[in-house]
N, C-alpha and C positions, 0 to 999 in steps of 0.2 A: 437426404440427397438435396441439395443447393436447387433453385429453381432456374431457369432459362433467366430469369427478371435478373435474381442476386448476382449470376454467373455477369450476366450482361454491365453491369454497377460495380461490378472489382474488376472488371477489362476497363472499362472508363475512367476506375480512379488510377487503375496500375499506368494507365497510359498519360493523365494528369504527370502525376510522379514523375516517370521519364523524359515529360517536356521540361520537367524542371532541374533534375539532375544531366540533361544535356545542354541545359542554359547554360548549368555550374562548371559544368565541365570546361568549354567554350570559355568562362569568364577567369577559369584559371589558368586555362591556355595562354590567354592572351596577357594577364599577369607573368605568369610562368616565363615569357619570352622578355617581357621588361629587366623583372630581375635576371637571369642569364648575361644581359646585356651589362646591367648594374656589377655584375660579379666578374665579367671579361675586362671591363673598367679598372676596379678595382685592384685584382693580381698582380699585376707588371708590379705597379706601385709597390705596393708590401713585399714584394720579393724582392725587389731593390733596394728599399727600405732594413731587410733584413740582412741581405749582405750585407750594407752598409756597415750599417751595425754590429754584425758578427766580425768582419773585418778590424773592425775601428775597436771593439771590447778585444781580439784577440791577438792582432799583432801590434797596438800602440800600445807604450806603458803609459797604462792608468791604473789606477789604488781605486780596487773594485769597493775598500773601503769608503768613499765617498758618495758610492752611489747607491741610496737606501734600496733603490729597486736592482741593485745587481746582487748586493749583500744575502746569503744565505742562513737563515739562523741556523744557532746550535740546535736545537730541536725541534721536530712538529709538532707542537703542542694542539693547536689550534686550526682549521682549513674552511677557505671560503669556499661553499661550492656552490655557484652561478648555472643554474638550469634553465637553458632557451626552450621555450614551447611558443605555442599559437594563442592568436588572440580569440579563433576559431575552431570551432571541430569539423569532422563529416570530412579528414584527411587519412581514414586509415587509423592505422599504429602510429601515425606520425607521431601524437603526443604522449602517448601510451610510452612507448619505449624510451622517451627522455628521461620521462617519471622515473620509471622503473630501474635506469642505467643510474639515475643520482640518486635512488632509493638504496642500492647497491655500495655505491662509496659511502653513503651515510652508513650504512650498520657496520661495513669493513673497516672505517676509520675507528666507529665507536667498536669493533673487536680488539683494536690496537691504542684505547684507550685515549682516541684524540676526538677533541671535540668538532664543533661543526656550525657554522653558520652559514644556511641555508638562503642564496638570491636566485631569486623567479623571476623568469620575463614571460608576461603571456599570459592571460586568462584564465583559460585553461588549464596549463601549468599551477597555476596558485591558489585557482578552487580546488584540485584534485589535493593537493599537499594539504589546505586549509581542512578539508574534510577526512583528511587522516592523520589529523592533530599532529600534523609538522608545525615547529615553529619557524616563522620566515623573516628571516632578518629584513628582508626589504625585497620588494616587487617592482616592477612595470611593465604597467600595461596598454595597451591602444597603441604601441610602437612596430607591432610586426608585420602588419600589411607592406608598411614603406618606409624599414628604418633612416633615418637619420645620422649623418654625423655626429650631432648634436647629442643624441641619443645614448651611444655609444661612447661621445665625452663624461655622460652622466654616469652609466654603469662602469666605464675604464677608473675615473674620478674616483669613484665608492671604493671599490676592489684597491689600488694603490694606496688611497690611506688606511683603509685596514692594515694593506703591509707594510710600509712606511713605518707605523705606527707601534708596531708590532702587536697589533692586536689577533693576527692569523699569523700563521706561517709558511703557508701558500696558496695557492690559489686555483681551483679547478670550474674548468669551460666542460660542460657538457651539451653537444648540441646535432644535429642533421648533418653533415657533408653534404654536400649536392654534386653527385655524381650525374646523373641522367633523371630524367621524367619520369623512368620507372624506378629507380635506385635512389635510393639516401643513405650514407652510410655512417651508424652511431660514433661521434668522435668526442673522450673523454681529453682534451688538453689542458695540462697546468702550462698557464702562463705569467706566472710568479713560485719561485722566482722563474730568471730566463734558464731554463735547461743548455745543458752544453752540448746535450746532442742535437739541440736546435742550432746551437752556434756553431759547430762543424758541420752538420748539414748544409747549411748555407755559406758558410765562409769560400769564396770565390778559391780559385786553385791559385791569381795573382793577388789573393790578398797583401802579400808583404808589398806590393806598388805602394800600400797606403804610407809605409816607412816611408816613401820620397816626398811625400806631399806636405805644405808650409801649411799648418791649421790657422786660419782666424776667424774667429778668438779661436782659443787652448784645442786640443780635440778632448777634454775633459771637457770644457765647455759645450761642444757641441754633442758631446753623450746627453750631457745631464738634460740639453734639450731633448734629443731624439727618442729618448728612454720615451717619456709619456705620450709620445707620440706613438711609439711603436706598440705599445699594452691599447691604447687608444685604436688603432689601425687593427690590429687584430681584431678588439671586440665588435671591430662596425662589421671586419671582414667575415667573422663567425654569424652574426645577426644578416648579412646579406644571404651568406650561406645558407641559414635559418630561411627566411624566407622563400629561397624557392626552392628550397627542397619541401615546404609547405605546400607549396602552388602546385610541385611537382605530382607531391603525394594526395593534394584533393582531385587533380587532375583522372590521375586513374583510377582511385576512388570513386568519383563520378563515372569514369566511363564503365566500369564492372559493374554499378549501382543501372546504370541503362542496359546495359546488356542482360541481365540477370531478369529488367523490368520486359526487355522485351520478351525472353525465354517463358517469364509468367504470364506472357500475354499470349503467345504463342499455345501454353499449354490450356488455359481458360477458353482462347478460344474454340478449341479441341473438345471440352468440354462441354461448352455449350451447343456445339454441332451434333456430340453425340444424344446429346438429352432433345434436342430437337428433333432430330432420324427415333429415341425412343415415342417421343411423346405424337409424330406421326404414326410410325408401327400401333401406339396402342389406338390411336382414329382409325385405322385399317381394319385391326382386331374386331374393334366395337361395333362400325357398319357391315363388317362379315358376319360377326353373332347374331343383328338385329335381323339380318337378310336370312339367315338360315333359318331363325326362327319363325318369321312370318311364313315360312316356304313350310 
């Protein structure tokens, strides 16, 4: 049985613990509300961006031949698959389930006899894969606290000349949704090539307006820009997403981790109460016995 001292010295460390995981908690909070902001930001934009776009690919004639990233190949031989994780742990399953969801299209592709080259963003992410002798075509890391544009021109950059090139034959985003503080919801997206059920999703109901309007330059011209901008736009917007459905997920992470610390502390102290009520009873006992005996 633990002694009053031991009992007293795990109430102290349990309560340590908890000043630190309700620091963490707090500092993810106040993260958490950055990104949020960062991601209300963002929206509008890409979803304009993507009517635009769906518009402009579906009611103008253009020769989808010209455009390597609209171009479909004849076969899948080949598939990028891009896994956002943290550069952090101590969030839960946050990174655990990315793992796992692009663990899943790896063996499903290789049951269908297509190969796979494996991009990690994130730390974590790419010790776990490294340590289960995944081969990783390419990584980055130290980006998910505060992604970047820039960032996302890098990974959008990579992913398109693979396809371009026709080294993959498409391309898959596996990453967080950020739904709410308590909710992240796993989303598997190929954004190569463009799907057309992403372009009827978004194709406005007055897309054919775009038939009256005088393009300058071409509206082939202004695809061919928009194109990488819009694979660009997405990746930054999954990587924003990414983060705070991180921040989200160490947020209550930490707070279950203090509540859990307080419920240990609650039941130690209980413990140590009742060894103290014993270890009185047995002083009572022993000055009764020594009393009776001398009597």
């Amino acid at each position: 049985m633990s002694t009053r001292r031991d009992i007293k010295r795990r109430i102290t460390s349990v309560q340590n613990t908890k000043k630190i995981t309700k620091a963490m908690e707090m500092v993810a909070a106040a993260r958490l509300r950055r990104a949020q902001q960062r991601i209300e930001a963002t929206r509008p934009y890409a979803v304009e961006m993507m009517e635009f776009i769906a518009g402009l690919a579906r009611y103008v004639e253009v020769d989808s031949a010209r455009f390597p990233l609209l171009q479909r190949h004849g076969e899948v031989k080949r598939v990028a698959v891009v896994a956002l994780t943290a550069d952090r742990g101590l969030c839960g399953a946050f990174n655990s389930n990315v793992v796992r969801a692009a663990q899943q299209s790896l063996r499903d592709y290789a049951a269908q006899g297509v190969e796979c080259d494996l991009i990690v963003v994130g730390k974590r992410g790419a010790g776990t894969f490294r340590f289960q002798h995944f081969a990783l075509a390419a990584t980055y890391t130290g980006i998910t606290d505060q992604p970047t544009f820039l960032d996302a021109q890098a990974i959008a950059n990579r992913v398109s000349e693979l396809y371009t090139s026709g080294t993959v034959d498409r391309v898959l985003l596996v990453f967080n949704h950020f739904k709410s503080a308590m909710e992240q919801r796993l989303t598997e997206q190929v954004i190569l090539p463009l799907q057309e059920e992403v372009v009827e999703a978004y194709t406005p109901d007055d897309a054919a307006l775009y038939m009256d309007f005088l393009f300058e330059p071409s509206a082939e011209a202004i695809l061919n820009d928009l194109l990488p901008s819009y694979i660009e736009m997405t990746v930054y917007r999954a990587l924003l997403e990414s983060t705070a459905s991180e921040h989200g997920a160490r947020m209550t992470a930490m707070r279950n981790a203090s509540e859990s610390a307080g419920e240990m502390i609650d039941k130690l102290t209980l413990a140590m109460n009742r060894a103290r009520q014993a270890s009185i009873t047995q002083e009572i006992l022993e000055v009764v016995a020594g009393a009776d005996a001398l009597s």
